[in-house]
N, C-alpha and C positions, 0 to 999 in steps of 0.2 A: 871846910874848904875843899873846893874839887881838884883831885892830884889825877886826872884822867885826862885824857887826850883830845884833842878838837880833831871831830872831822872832816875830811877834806872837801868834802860837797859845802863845807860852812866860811871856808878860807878861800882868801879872794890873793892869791899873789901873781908876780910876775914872769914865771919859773927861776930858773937856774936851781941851786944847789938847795933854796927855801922848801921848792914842791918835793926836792927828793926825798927831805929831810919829812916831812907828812907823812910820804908816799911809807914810808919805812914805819914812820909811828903808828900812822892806820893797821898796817900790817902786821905791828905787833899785838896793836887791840884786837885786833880780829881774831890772832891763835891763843888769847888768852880768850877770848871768851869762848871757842871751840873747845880748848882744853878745860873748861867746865862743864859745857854742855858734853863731853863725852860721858861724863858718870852718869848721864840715863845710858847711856847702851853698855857702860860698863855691868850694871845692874838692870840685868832681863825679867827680873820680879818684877819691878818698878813700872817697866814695858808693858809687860802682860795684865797686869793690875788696869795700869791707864785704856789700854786697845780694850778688854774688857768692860770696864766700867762704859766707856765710850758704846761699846756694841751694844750693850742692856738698854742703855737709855736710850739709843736712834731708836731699836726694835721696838721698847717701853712706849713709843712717844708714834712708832708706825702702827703699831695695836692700837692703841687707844683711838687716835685718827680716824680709822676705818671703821673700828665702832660708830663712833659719833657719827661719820659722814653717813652709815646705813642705819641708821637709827632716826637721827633729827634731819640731817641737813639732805639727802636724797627722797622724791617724792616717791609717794605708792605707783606702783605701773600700772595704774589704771586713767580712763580720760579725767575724772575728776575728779580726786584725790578728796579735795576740799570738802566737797559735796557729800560723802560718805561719811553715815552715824550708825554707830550699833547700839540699838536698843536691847535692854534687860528688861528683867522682869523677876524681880528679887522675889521666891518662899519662904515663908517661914520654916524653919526648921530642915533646909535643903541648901547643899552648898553649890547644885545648877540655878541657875541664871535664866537658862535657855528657855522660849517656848516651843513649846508644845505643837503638832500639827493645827488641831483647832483653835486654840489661843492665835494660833500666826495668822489663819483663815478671818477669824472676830476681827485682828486688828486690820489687816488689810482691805476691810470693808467698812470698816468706822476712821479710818485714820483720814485724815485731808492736809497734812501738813508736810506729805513728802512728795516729790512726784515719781519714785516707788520703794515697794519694798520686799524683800526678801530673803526668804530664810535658810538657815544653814546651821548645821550639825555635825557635827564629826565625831567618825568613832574608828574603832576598828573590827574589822573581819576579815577571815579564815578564807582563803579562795583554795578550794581542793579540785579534783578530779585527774590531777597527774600524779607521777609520783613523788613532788614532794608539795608539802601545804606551804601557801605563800602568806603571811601575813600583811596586809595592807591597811591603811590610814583612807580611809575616803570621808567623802561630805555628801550629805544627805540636802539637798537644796529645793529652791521652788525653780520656777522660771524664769522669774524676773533677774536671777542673780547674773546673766550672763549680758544682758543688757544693760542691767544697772552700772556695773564694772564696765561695760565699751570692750569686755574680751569676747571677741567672736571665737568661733571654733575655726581651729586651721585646716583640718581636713574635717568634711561631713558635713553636722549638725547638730544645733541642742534643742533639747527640747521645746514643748510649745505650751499656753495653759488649756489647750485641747487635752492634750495628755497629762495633765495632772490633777486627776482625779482620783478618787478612792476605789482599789483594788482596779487600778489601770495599769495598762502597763509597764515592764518595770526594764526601764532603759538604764546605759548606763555611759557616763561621758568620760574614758577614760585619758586623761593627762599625761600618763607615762604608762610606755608601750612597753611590754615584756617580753621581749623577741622568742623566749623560750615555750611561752605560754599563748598567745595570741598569734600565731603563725600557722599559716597552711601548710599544712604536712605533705598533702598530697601531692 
């Protein structure tokens, strides 16, 4: 049986002395249920437990998110994302993939199923000549790579397959500019 109080948003009377009689009873349900709800702020363990657990899981749940959205659900920054296949070229007893200059040259003249292709390599090298050695990540590519992707260059030029020949020469298309190194001194 319920021993609790009806409230006044639910009672339809005409006032006088009936509504005051609510008005009173509401008012005592309402400082009984404060005077329970005060034992969270009596107990700040309890506080800090909940606001923590609660922070873990928004930030748990903002990480994850942004993974996923830069992982599956944002496309590659190129014009056609879709359109772009990397082919391998599995060895035996080797754990590169990669081809090779002339392997790249054979397919690109036997191939007829792409309308192009393009090769690319990455390693890393030593750039000296000041005083201190920079380590840097580059890609060793053909020509085609800058057209296949729709990235033009923003200042200057890329190369051409005029210039990509054997002991030609050796340009360099640099991405990120190193104000310390690449600047006019004079």
């Amino acid at each position: 049986m319920f021993a609790g109080f009806i409230p006044v948003s639910r009672v339809r009377t005409r006032g006088g002395a009936n509504t005051r009689y609510l008005y009173r009873s509401e008012h005592r349900y309402f400082q009984r249920g404060q005077r329970h709800s005060d034992s969270t702020f009596k107990s700040p363990g309890f506080t800090v437990t909940a606001v923590l657990i609660l922070g873990f899981g928004i930030g748990a749940n903002t990480a994850i998110f942004s993974l996923i959205n830069a992982v599956l659900l944002k496309s590659l920054p190129y014009s056609h994302p879709e359109r772009l296949v990397k082919v391998l070229l599995p060895y035996q007893n080797s754990s590169s993939d990669d081809f090779d200059y002339p392997e790249y040259l054979d397919v690109a003249a036997a191939q007829t199923g792409f309308d192009s292709i393009a090769l690319l390599h990455g390693d890393y090298l030593d750039l000296t000549g000041s005083e201190e050695t920079l380590r840097l990540w580059i890609n060793f590519t053909s020509p085609g790579l800058f057209t296949m992707t729709g990235r033009p260059a923003i200042l200057g030029r890329t190369f051409n397959t005029q210039e990509d020949i054997p002991r030609g020469p050796l340009l360099a298309v640099i991405e990120m500019v190193f104000p310390k190194t690449f600047t006019d001194d004079g």
